[in-house]
C-alpha positions, -999 to +999 in steps of 0.1 A: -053+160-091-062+120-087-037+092-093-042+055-087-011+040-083-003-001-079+017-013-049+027-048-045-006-057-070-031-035-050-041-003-064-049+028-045-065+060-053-043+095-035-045+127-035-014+153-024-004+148+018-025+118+018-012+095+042-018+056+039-007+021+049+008-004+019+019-036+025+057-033+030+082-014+011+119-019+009+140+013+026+141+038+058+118+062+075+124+096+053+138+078+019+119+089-011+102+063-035+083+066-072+054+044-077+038+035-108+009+053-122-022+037-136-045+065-141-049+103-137-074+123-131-068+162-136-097+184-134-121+157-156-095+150-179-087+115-176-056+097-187-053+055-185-025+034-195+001+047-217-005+077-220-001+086-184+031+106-179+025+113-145+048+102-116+039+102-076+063+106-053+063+095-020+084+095+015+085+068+041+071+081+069+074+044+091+077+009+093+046-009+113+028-038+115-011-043+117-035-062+144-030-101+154-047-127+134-056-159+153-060-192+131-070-217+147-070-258+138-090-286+147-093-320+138-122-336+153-119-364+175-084-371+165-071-344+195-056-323+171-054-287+185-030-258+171-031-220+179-014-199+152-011-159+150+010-136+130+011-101+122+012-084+086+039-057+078+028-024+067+047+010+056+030+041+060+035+064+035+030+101+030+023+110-009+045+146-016+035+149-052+017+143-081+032+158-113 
């Protein structure tokens, strides 16, 4: 069984034991979360909106956070340099079930 499920106003498509990375979610390595269902897919019998009654739930597996971004400004002429860098926050998450 397929779900795509929306996190944070991205959507992603999961299977069972799929592991992935979402932008942050609120909790603690092990806590177990529902996310919202947009679609199903079991066995070529698809299910959109409404009607889906399915649910995915999901556990926590760790906080991290991805690679460093540079941005860098300029103006010209004016002497104007700045160096700035930050990194995003991600939870990776292990999906337990789809029901």
């Amino acid at each position: 069984m397929i779900a795509v499920i929306k996190i944070a106003g991205q959507q992603y498509k999961v299977e069972k034991d799929q592991t992935l990375y979402v932008p942050h979610v609120e909790g603690k390595a092990g806590d177990k979360v529902d996310l919202e269902v947009l679609l199903t897919d079991a066995d070529g019998k698809v299910t959109i909106g409404d009607d889906v009654k399915a649910k995915v739930k999901a556990e926590i597996v760790d906080h991290v956070k991805g690679d460093k971004i540079i941005a860098y400004k300029q103006k010209r002429r004016k002497g104007f340099r700045k160096k700035l860098g930050h990194r995003t926050h991600y939870t990776q998450i292990l999906i337990k079930d789809i029901k």
